[in-house]
N, C-alpha and C positions, 0 to 999 in steps of 0.2 A: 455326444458330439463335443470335439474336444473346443475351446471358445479361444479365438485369436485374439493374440494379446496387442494392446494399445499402444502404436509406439510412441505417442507425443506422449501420452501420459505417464508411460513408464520413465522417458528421456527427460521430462518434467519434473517428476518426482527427484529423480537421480540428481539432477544437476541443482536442484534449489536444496536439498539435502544436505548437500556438497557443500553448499554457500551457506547455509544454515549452520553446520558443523564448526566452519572456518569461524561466526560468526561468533556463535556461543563459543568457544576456545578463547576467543577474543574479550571476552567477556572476564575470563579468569585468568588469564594469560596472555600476553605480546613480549615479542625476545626486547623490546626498551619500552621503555615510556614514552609514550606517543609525544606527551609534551615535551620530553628533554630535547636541551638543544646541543649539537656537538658529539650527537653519539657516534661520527664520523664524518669521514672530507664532506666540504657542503658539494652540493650536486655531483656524490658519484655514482655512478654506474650500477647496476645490480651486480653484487657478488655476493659468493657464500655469507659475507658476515650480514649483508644488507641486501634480502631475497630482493626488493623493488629499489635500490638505490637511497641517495638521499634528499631531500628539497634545499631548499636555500639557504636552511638556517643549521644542517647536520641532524635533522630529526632522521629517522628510518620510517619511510615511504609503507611500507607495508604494515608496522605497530598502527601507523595512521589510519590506513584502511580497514584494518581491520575493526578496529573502535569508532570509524566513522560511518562504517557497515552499519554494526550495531545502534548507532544512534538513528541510522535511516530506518532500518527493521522495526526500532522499535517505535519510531514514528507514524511509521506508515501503519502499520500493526494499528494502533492505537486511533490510528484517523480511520481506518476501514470498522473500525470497530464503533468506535461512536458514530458515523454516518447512518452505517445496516441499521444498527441498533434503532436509533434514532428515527433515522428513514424507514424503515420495514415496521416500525408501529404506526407510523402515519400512514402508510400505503394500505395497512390492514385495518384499520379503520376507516377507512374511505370507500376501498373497494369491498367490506364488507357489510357495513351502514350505510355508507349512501347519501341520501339527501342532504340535509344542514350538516351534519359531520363534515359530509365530503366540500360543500359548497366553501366553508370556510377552511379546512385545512389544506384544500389545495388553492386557494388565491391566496393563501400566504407561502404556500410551496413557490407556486409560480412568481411572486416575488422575489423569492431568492433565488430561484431561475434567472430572472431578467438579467443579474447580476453577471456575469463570465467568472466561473469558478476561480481561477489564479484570481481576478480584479478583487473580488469578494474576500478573498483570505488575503490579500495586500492590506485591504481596507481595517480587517480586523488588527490582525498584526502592527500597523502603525497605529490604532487605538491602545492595544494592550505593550507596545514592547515590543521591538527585537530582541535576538539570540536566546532565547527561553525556547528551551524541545515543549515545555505543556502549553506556550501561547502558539506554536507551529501547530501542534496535534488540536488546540480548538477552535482556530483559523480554519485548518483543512479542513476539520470533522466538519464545522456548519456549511462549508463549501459541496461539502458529498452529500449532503441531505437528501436536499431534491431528485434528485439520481437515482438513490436506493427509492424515496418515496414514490417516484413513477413507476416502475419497477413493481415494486410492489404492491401498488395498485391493484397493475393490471394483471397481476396471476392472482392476488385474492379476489377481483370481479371474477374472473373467468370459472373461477372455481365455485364459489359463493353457492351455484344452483347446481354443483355436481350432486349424485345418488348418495356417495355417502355422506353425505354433509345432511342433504336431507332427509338421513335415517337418522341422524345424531340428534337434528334437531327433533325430531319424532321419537326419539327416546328422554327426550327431557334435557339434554346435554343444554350448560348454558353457553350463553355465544363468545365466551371469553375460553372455554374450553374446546367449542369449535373449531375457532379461530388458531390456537399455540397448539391443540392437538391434533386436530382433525385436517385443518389446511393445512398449517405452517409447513410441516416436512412435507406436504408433495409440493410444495412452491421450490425446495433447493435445487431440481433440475436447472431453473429457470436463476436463484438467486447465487449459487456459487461459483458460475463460470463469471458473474458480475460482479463478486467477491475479488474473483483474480485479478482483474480486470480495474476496479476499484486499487487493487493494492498497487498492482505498476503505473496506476496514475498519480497516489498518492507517495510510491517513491521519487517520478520524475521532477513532482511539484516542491516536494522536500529539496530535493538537488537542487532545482531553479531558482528557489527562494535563499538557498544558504549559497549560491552562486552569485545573487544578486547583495549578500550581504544583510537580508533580512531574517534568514534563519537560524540557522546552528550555527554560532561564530564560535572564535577561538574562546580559552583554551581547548572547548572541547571540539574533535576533532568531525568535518564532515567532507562527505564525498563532493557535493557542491563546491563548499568553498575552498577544496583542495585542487578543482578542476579550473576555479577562479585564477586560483595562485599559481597554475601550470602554464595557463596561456599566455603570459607574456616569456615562457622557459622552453615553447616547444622546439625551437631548435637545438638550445644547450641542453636540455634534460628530458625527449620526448619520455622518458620511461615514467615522470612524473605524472603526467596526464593519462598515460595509462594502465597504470596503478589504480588509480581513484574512476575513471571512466570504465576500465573493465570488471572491474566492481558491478557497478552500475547494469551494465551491459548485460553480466551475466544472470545475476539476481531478476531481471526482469524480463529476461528470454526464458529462464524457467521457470517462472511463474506461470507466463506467457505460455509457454507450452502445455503446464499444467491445466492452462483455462481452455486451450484449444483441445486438449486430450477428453476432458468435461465432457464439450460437447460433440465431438465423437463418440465418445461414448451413448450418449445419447438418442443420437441420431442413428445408430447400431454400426457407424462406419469405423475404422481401425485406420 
């Protein structure tokens, strides 16, 4: 029977690919130097010499985006990685121990629950420094903990007293082998589509924060604080704002897609 194909997840795949491609390019190549200034008229237009125009000072709108992509990608990247990370050992230990494990590692979870994840990575952020990408990435990272940690939890409780779990443990398997081999991969139905989902939060709060001036500031370039510096230009130069906003836009529709294709698939729907 031939199997119908997924069209979120295919359109998901395709379009973050896309942005991914542009990205890494960007990484080794931009037609100027994001930071030069004067590489033509200030605020003009797109044309062939300047695919997205220019900002205010003669940079080319597009070198910018494209390195300020990158510095989101790699942020966000970096924050979803240390939360899972971080969060999904707390959760599997919790929901696989139990008692005083759990009693204490989740009243300090729900601590940093109480907190409102942007409030919380403010807080750090003014402790450590503005415009630093590793003080943003361990701002967000502690802000995503708790998140992955509930999460995870509750697929390793659920699991905990599945059959083969307790053949593993009836063959001697110890519970740190259980746990990374026996649970951990059938937890990813449940943890990857919270993966996606994780990462377009932790791009929009990247934007927010380098919007508000406490994130990626100059010289290096971000989609935030170029969305910053458009809005007082949206009449003279809308093509500024979006530039850096469809960036944004798109990077997180397909992701977005991809996390919704997840679970379609899942759920056996197409």
């Amino acid at each position: 029977m031939k199997r119908r194909r997924n069209g979120c997840l295919t359109a998901g795949l395709a379009l973050t690919g896309f942005m991914v491609a542009l990205i890494v390019l960007g990484f080794f190549w931009t037609p100027y130097d994001p930071a030069a200034m004067a590489t033509g008229p200030k605020l003009d237009g797109p044309t062939l010499a300047h695919l997205m125009g220019t900002d205010s000072f003669g940079r080319d709108i597009f070198s910018r985006v494209l390195q300020g992509a990158g510095n989101t990608l790699t942020i966000a990247l970096a924050t979803v990685a240390m939360g899972a990370v971080c969060g999904v050992a707390v959760g599997a230990l919790t929901g696989y121990f139990g008692g005083v494990v759990d009693e204490a590692l989740m009243r300090l979870n729900d601590a940093l629950t109480a907190f409102p994840s942007i409030l919380l990575a403010l807080v750090v952020i003014s402790l450590l420094g503005p415009g630093k990408k590793y003080n943003v990435v361990l701002a967000l990272g502690l802000a995503f903990i708790p998140g992955y940690a509930r999460i995870a939890r509750t697929a390793f409780a659920s699991l905990r007293e599945a059959n083969y779990v307790k053949s593993a443990q009836l063959m001697g398997a110890s519970p740190w082998r259980v746990l990374w081999v026996h649970i951990l991969p059938n937890t990813l139905p449940v943890l990857l589509p919270a993966l996606t989902i994780g990462f377009n939060n932790a791009v929009l709060a990247e934007a927010s924060m380098s919007y508000l001036s406490i994130g990626v500031t100059p010289p290096d370039a971000s989609l935030g604080y170029m969305l910053s510096e458009a809005q007082g230009m949206l009449a003279a130069a809308p093509w500024y704002a979006a530039g850096a906003g469809g960036a944004i836009i798109l990077l997180v529709f397909g992701v977005g897609l991809i996390g919704e294709g997840l679970q379609r698939r899942d759920r056996g729907v197409v």
